[in-house]
N, C-alpha and C positions, 0 to 999 in steps of 0.2 A: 199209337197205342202202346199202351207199358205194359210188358213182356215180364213173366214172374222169375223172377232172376235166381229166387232162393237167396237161401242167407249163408253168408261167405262164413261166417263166424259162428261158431255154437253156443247159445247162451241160454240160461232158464229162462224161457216165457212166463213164467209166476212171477221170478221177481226185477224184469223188465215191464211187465203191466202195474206192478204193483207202484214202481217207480213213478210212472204215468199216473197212476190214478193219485199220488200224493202232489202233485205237480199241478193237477187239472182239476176245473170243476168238474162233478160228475156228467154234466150235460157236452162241455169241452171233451172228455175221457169220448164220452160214448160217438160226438162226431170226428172228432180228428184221430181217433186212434181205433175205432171197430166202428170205420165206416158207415156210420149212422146221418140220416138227414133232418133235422128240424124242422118243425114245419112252417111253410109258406106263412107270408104276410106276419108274422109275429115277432122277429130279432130287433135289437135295436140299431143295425145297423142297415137295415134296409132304406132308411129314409134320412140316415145320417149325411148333412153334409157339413161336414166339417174338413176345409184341406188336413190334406197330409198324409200320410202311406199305413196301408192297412199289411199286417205282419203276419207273421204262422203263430199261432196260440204256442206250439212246442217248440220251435226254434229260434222265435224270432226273425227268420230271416223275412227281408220285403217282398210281397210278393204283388202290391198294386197302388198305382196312385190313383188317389181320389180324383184326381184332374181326367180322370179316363174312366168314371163310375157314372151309368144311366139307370135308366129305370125302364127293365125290360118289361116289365109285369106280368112277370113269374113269380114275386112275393119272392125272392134271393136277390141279393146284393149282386148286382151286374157288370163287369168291368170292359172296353173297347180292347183292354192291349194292355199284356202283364207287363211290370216293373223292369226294364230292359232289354226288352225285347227290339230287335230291329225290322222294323216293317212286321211281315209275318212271323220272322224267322224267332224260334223262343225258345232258341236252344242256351240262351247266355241267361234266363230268366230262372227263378226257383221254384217253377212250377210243370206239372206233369197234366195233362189230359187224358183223362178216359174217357170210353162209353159205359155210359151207367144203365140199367135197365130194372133198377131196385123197386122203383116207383110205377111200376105197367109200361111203361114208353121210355124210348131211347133219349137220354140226353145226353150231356155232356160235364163229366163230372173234374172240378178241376182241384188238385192234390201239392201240397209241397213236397217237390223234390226232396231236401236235405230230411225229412221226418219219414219218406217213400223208402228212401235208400238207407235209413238207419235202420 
């Protein structure tokens, strides 16, 4: 579970968002940076199989290979085991788990580290 750290650095939140929002589509802005969900069965990458590693929209960094994407049928793109990871262990990978509870029921919501921690 990821623990709210606060931010070590003090910076305007206006124009660190705003940074984002020229960066990002508004649909990108609104899930990867204010936590927003898309909804089921409609992205285009749910059904995508094409090899090759899916990346953070803001950082670029890797965070899964398609060699390890199923079809949970949850209508979201589903992955066995992030980019690096050893067995279970996914401390050496770019990404963060939470519990989400946005939606009525608990899932599990997964975050890049490097875009968490900026």
């Amino acid at each position: 579970m990821v623990k709210d750290v606060g931010s070590l650095t003090r910076y305007d939140d206006t124009a660190v968002s705003t940074d984002w929002q020229k960066k990002l589509t508004p649909e990108q802005f609104y899930i990867a940076r204010e936590k927003g969900t898309e909804l089921p069965f409609t992205r285009i990458y749910l059904n995508n199989r094409v090899p090759g590693m899916y990346h953070c929209v803001c950082c670029n960094a890797p965070l899964f290979s398609s060699e390890k994407k199923y079809n949970s049928g949850t209508g979201w793109p589903s992955f066995s085991k992030a980019f690096g990871a050893c067995g279970t262990d996914e401390s050496n990978t770019n990404i963060l788990r939470c519990p989400d509870t946005s939606l009525g029921s608990t899932s599990m919501e997964v975050i890049c580290k490097q875009v968490y921690l900026s």
